[in-house]
Structure formats: structure tokens, C-alpha cells
N, C-alpha and C positions, 0 to 999 in steps of 0.2 A: 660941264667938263670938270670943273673945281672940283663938285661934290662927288662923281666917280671917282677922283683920285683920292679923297679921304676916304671914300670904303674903300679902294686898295690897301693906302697906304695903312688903316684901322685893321683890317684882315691879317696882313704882315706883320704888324704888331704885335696883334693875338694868337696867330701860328709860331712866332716865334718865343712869345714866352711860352707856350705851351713845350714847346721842344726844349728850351732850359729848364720849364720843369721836371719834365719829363730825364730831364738829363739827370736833376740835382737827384731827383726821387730813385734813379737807379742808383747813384754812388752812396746816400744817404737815407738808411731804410729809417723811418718814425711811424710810430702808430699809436693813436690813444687809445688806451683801456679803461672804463669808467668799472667796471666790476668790481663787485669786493673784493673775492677771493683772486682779481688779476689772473682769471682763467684766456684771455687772449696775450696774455705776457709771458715770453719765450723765461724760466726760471733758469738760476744762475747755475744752476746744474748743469743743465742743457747746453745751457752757449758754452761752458768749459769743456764739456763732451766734444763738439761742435769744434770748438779752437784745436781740440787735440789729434782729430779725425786727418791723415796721410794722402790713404787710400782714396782713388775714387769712389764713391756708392752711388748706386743704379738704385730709384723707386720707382717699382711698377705697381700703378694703381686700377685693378680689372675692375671697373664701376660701371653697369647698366644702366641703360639712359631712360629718359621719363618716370624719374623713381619718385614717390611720394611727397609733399612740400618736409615733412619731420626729417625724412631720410634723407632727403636731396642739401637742406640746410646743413648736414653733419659732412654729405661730403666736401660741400664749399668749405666748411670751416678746417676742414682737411688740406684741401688746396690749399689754402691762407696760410698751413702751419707749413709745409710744405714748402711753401714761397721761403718764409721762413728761414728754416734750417738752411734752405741753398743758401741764405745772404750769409748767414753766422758760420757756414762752415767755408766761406772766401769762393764759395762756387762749387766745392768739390763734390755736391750732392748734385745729381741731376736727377729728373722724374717724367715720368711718360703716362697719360691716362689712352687705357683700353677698355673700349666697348663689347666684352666676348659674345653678348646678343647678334654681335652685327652680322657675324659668318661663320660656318664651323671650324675653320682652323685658328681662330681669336677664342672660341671657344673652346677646345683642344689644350690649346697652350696655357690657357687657364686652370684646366684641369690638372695639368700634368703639373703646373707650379704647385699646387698642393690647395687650391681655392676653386671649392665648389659650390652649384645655385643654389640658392634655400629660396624657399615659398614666401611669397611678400604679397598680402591682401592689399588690393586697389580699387580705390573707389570709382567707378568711370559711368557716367551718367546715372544716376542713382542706383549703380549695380557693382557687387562687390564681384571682384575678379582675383583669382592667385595665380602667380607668376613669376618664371622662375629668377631671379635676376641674382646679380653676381656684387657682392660687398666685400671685398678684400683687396690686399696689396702683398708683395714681395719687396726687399728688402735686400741687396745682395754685394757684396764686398768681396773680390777677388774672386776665388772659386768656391767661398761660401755665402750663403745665404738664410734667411730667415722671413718666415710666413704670418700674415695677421687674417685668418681664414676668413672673418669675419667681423665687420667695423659695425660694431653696437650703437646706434643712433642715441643721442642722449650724452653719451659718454666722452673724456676730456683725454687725447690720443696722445699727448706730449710723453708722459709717462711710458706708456708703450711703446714708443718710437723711440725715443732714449733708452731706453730700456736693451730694445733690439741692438741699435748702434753700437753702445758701451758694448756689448755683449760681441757682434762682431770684429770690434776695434782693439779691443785690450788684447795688451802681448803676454804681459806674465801678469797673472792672478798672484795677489799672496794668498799664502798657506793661511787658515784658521783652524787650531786644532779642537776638537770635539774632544774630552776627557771620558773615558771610560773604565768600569771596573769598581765602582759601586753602587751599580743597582740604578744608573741613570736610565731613562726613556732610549733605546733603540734610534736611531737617526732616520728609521721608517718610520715610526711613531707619530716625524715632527715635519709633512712631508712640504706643507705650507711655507716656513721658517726656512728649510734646508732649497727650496725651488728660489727665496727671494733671496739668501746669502750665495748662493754659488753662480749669480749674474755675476760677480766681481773678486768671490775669491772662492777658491778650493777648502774646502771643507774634508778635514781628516781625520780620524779616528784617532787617541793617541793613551797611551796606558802611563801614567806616571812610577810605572813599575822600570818597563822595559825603554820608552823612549830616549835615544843617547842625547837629543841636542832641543832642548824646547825653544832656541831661540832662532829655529828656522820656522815658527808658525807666528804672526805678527799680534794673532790675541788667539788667549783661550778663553773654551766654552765650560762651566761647569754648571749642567740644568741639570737639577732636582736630584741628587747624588740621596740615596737610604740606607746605606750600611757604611759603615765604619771606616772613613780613611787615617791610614798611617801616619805617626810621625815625618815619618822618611820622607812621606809624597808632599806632605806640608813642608816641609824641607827644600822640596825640589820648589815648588810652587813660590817659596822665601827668594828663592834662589835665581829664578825667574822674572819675578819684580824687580829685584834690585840689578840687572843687567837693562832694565826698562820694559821690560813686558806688559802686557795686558791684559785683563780676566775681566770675563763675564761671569756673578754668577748669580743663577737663579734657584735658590735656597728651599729645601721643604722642611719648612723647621716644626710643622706640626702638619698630622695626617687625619684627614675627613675619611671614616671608612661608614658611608652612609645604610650597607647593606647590614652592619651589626648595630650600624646607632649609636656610633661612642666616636668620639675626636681624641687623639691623643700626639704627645710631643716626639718628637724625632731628636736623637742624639746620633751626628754622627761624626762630631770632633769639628765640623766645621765652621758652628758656629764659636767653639772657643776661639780658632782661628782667626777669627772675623775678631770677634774681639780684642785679639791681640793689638788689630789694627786700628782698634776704636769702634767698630762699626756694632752693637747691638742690634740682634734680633731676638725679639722676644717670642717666648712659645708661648706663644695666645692668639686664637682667633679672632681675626679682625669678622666684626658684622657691620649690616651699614643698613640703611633705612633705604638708601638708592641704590637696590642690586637688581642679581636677574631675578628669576623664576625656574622652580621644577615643575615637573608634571606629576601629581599625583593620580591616581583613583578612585574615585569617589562610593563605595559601597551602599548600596539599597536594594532597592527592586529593580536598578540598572546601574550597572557600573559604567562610568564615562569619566573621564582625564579631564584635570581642572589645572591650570596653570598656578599657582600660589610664589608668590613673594618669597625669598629666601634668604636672607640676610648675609649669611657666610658666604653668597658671591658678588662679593662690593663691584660696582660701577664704577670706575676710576675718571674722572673728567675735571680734575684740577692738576695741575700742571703748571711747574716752575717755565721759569724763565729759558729757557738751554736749548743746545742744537738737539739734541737726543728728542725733546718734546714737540720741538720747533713742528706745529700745523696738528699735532695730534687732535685728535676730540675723544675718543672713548674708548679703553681698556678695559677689558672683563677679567678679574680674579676669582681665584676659585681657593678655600680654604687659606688665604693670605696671612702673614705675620705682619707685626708692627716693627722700621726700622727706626731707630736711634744711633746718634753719634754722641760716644765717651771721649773719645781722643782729644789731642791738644790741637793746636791751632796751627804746628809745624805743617799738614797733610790737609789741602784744599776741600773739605767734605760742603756737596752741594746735593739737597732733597731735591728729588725730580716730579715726584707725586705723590698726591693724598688723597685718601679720601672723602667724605663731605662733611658738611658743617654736624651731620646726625649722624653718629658711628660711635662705635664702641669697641672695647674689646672682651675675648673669655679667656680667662687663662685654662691651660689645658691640665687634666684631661676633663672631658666636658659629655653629655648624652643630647643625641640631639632629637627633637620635636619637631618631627613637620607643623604642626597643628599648633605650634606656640603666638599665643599673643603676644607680641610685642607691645612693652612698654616704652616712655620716654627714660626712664631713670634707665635702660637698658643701652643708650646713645649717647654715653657721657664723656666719650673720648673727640672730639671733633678732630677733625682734618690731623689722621693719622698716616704719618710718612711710610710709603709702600716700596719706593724706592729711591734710588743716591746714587752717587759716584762721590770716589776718591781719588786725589791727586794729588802726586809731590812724589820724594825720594824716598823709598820704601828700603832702606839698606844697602842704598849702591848713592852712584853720584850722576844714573840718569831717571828723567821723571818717569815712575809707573801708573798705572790709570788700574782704577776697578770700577766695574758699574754691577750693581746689585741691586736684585728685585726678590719680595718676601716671598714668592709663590713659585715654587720649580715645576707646575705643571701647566705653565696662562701661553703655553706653546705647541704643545702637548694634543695634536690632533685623534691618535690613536690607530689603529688599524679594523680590518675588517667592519663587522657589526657593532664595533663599538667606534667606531670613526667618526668624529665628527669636524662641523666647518669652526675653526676659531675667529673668532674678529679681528677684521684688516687692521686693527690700528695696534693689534699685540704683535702681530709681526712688525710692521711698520718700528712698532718699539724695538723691538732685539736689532732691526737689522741697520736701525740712525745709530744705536749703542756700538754695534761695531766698525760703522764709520768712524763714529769718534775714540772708540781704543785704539784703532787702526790708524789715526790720523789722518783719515780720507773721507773728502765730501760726497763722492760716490754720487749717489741718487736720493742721499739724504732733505732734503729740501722740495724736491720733487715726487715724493712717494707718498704725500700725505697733501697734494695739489688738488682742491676740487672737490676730501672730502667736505660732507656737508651732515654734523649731528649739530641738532639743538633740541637738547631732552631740556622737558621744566624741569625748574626748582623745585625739589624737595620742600615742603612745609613742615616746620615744628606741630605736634597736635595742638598746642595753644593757637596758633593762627588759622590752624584749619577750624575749630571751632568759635574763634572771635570771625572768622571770615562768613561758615555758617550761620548763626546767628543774626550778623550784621545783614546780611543777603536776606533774611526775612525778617526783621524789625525794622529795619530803616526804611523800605516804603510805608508800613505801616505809622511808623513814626512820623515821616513828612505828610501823610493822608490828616494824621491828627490832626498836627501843625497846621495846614493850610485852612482847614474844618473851623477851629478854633479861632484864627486871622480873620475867617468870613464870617462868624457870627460875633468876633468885637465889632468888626465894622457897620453889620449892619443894626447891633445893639446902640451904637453910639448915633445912626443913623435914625433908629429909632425914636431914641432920646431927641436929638434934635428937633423933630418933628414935632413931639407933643411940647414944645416950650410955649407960652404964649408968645407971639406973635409972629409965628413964623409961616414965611411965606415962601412957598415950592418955584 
């Protein structure tokens, strides 16, 4: 009888801590993440989204069942984040998972939210089968809403989901003015940059001609201007700073016109301006031993497209300390300048990026060589600064901000047949720069979660050749050596042998 009472009493015990865990674990969420990059850790973007969030939000998650272990694992991790955001936004997210397999009016309603089946090969007793199943969610705040058609297995959702919410949540966007009227890139052009700026602010055309009040737009744009701006508008632009403003600009202080063969400098008052302010940009080509590649054509008895190395599009993958950098890994320039800072030490000047230990520059104007050998004596400038920010009192008595990059075109998608993809981390860069003109964290810390580059090191040709060499002498070298160890010993083994009286 004793012992029945202690398994009661032991049972009651153990049910009842279970229910204060259970207790403590709803009011106190905790979760470890051993990860590097802290891909299961909610980023401080998110939970400030999250605190700010009013409204209720409704997630609906349309996800078909018996889905693959890759795909099935992405939507658990979904669930998880999910769980998530309800804790950090005080409950006011709620979410509902629907099966649209299961009958035709779940699958109906599926449809009609904007998420439809895509084909999903499945492996079922050693036979592959495809089938239609359903990967997406809805998102929906008052009488709006927003769709994720489809959840990419593999891929890190936080960014997305924040993304969406800021997107539904925010009441007033600030204005960012776009400057126009010398020859800048069309805001179709850049369609990449302009889809991840106008999550959070309105983006506006604005002519320094004609515009009456520049300090209703909380930063200006000024990418890759080529004709000739005014006094007047550099006036205006003085005038702007020193009421505390903020300018982007991204500079073409020398032009690659590959189709004639010849690089040449751009004058278009801008950079004396810059200068005014301390900021040197030099018209010379930055090259770099860690760049991309063109495609050339190879002529013989068959033409065929050969990738080749190209120096004049540096790889940008060092990176100061700053929020603007903060998670970056790699920027691609195309025909870039080298910046320097003249100014005094009134005005905060801080480099944001360089390029690598093997770089150079050309001053312009310059002919250019697909087919050039590159030398070492060609790489004599190392880790040359590509871009900065300034900060301090620019003529007034509140703080103005500039951030500056040497390449007005590293944005610069283009249109039709000439359209291309630019790399996530050059947007990433323009649109953390005007978090921080703007003074807002935005999605700045979270837009660069999860990337993952790790290019090797660049090698000097002195180490590539002591590496060469060492990689085929040095076994040969130890084979000597150890050749040499076994015939002292067995020379000296010898000797010993033939002495008189020696006995084995």
C-alpha cells in the first residue's frame, strides 16, 4: 500500500512540474541557437517590427501533407518562426495551417488567395511520382493583404515575413527624392534597388531646377549623373545639407566604353563639389586581381565564348566596420573610382570599403585589352577605398550625412535585351545607406541574414609560384631525406658488423 502511494504521490509531482513548465515556457519564450550566422534567432529588426505592429494579422499557411523529409523540414522551421512572431508581437499575430489536398473548396480558396500547386517529384517505394501539392501562405492586415506564392525549401523566411508585415503596417512612408536632369539612369533602369527601397519609403523623381521645398524628401539620390550640373543646383544641394539633409551619391567619375576600346574621365562639376567637402574622387580606374569576368569569342575553325578575368570589375569583399556593411559579403563594381578624404577633421569621414590586398589603379584616359597579361607591378595600390560616408555640420547647425560610392552604374540593372541580374549585396548596400541617411533601422540588419559567400584568397604570383614549386619538391625532398637516413644506418650497421669481435 506504502509503495502505491509513492507512485501516486511521484506521478503528481511529475504532472505538476510539468504543468509549471509548461506554464513558465508560455509566459517566457527561450530558445538556443548554436548557428553561426544565428539563422533560428528572431534579428532585432524583426522584433522592433513585431513591438510596433497595432493591427491584428491573420497567417494563413496552405501546406500539403506527406511532403518530402527537405520540404517537410522548411515547413516546420516555418511553424517555429511563426510561433515566433506571435510571442514578439504580444499575441497579436494569429495563424491557421490548411491542407488544400484535402477537398475542393480548401482547394478553391487556395487558389483564389493567389497560391497555386506546382509539381513536387516524390520518391515512393523506389518510384518517382510528381504531384501537385501546395507551398504558400497569405499574410493579411485589415482589408489588405499580401501573398508568398511559394516557400523555397532551403531558404531563411524571416526576411520575407518582415518584409511583408513592415510593408503592411507602415502608415506614412518617408519621401526619398531620386534627382534628375543630368543624364542619370531612368528609375526603370534600376528596377532591383527601386522594388527593395519603396518597402519603406516612396521614391520620387525630383529636378533641382524646378523642385520648391527639398526638405520634404528625408534623403536624396544622386546615381551616376554625366552632363554637367549648375552652380545653382549645387547651391540648392549646400542648402539642403545645411538644414540637415541627406545625399546618396553614386559618382561616374570615369566612363568604360568597351564597344570603342578606350576609358575616359567624366567632368560633371560634381566632383569638384565633393571636393569642396573634402571627399576626393580620383578619375582613374580602379583594377583588381579579385574581379568578375566577360565573355569573349574565341575565333578559329569554331567560335565559342570563353569567360576571361577582367580586372576593371573589382570584387568588393572587405568591408569596414558600420551599419551600412553590417552582414555584407560581396559587391560587384564595374569601371570604379578610387575615394579619398582631404578635409579636416571638423566632418566625421569613415571608408566603408576596399578593395583587395592586389589592386591597382589607371589613370584615365586609358585603351583597353581583353587579351592583356596582367602583371604584379600592375597591382600596386592595395586596399583602395571605393566607398565612405560623411558626417557633421555641413553650413547649418544640424548634422548632415553623405554616403558616397566611386561607381554610379553597381545598381544599374538596365532594360529590355540589355537587362541584367545585379548582385544582392549591391542592393543590400544602397538600401542599409539609406537606413542610415534616413535614420532608420528599417530592415537594415535583416537583409543581409543568411547570406552565405566565402570566395578564396587572392594569392600574390610570388606565393602562387613558392606554393607550386614547394608542392613538387618537397616530397621529392623528404623521399631523399628519408633514402639517405636508411643507408647511414644501415652503413653504420655495416660497419658495426665487420669490427672484430662482434657478435649478432
Amino acid at each position: 500500500m506504502t509503495k502505491r502511494k509513492n507512485i501516486i504521490y511521484s506521478s503528481l509531482v511529475v504532472a505538476g512540474l510539468l504543468i509549471i513548465l509548461n506554464f513558465i515556457a508560455s509566459v517566457f519564450f527561450l530558445r538556443a541557437d548554436f548557428t553561426e550566422d544565428k539563422r533560428y534567432t528572431l534579428d532585432r529588426s524583426t522584433k522592433r517590427i513585431l513591438r510596433e505592429v497595432e493591427k491584428p494579422i491573420i497567417m494563413t499557411l496552405y501546406v500539403s501533407e506527406n511532403l518530402p523529409p527537405d520540404v517537410n523540414r522548411t515547413v516546420q522551421d516555418l511553424k517555429s518562426l511563426l510561433t515566433e512572431y506571435n510571442h514578439y508581437s504580444k499575441r497579436k499575430i494569429s495563424f491557421e495551417y490548411v491542407n488544400p489536398n484535402a477537398n475542393e473548396d480548401l482547394e478553391k480558396e487556395a487558389v483564389e488567395a493567389g497560391i497555386n500547386p506546382v509539381p513536387l517529384e516524390v520518391r515512393e517505394k523506389d518510384q518517382i511520382k510528381v504531384q501537385r501539392v501546395f507551398l504558400g501562405m497569405s499574410i493579411q492586415v485589415g482589408d489588405q493583404s499580401e501573398i508568398i506564392p511559394l516557400i523555397k525549401p532551403g531558404i531563411i523566411m524571416e526576411y520575407t515575413l518582415s518584409t511583408l508585415i513592415k510593408r503592411l503596417t507602415i502608415k506614412n512612408k518617408p519621401k526619398v527624392g531620386y534627382i534628375i536632369g543630368h543624364g542619370e539612369p531612368e528609375l526603370a533602369k534600376m528596377e532591383q534597388a527601386i522594388k527593395e527601397l519603396s518597402i519603406l519609403y516612396d521614391i520620387e523623381p525630383v529636378s533641382l531646377l524646378s523642385q520648391s521645398n527639398l526638405t520634404d524628401y528625408k534623403s536624396l539620390l544622386l546615381i551616376g549623373p554625366m552632363a554637367t550640373i549648375s552652380t545653382s543646383q549645387f547651391r540648392r544641394l549646400d542648402n539642403y545639407l545645411a538644414q540637415g539633409g541627406n545625399l546618396f551619391i553614386a559618382i561616374e567619375r570615369v566612363n568604360g566604353m568597351l564597344n570603342d576600346g578606350i576609358g575616359v574621365s567624366v567632368d560633371t562639376g560634381l566632383e569638384k563639389w565633393l571636393l569642396l567637402k573634402g571627399i576626393h574622387v580620383d578619375d582613374s580606374f580602379i583594377v583588381d586581381k579579385k574581379c568578375g569576368t566577360v565573355t569573349v569569342h574565341q575565333q578559329g575553325y569554331f567560335s565559342f565564348p570563353q569567360q576571361i578575368n577582367f580586372p576593371f570589375l573589382p570584387v568588393i569583399s572587405n568591408f569596414s566596420n558600420h551599419s551600412i556593411t553590417d552582414g555584407l559579403e560581396t559587391v560587384v563594381l564595374q569601371f570604379a573610382s578610387p575615394i579619398s578624404y582631404l578635409g579636416d577633421t571638423l566632418l566625421e569621414y569613415k571608408p566603408l570599403a576596399y578593395t583587395s590586398s592586389i589592386s591597382g589603379k589607371l589613370k584615365a584616359p586609358i585603351s583597353f585589352n581583353i587579351g592583356r597579361v596582367w602583371r604584379t607591378h600592375d597591382f600596386l595600390f592595395p586596399e583602395i577605398t571605393v566607398a565612405a560616408t560623411l558626417k557633421g555640420k555641413m553650413g547649418g547647425e544640424k548634422e548632415a550625412r553623405i554616403c558616397v560610392i566611386g561607381d554610379g552604374n553597381f545598381i544599374v540593372n538596365g532594360v529590355g535585351d540589355q537587362k541584367i541580374t545585379i548582385q544582392p549585396d549591391n542592393i543590400n548596400f544602397i538600401a542599409n545607406a539609406i537606413d542610415w541617411l534616413s535614420d532608420d533601422s528599417g530592415l537594415m540588419s535583416l537583409r543581409t541574414k543568411g547570406v552565405e559567400s566565402r570566395p578564396l584568397n587572392e594569392l600574390t604570383d610570388g606565393k602562387v609560384f613558392m606554393l607550386k614549386y614547394l608542392n613538387f619538391l618537397l616530397p621529392l625532398v623528404l623521399l631523399i631525406t628519408y633514402g639517405l637516413i636508411r643507408f647511414r644506418r644501415r652503413s653504420l650497421r655495416r660497419s658495426k658488423r665487420m669490427k672484430p669481435g662482434f657478435i649478432k
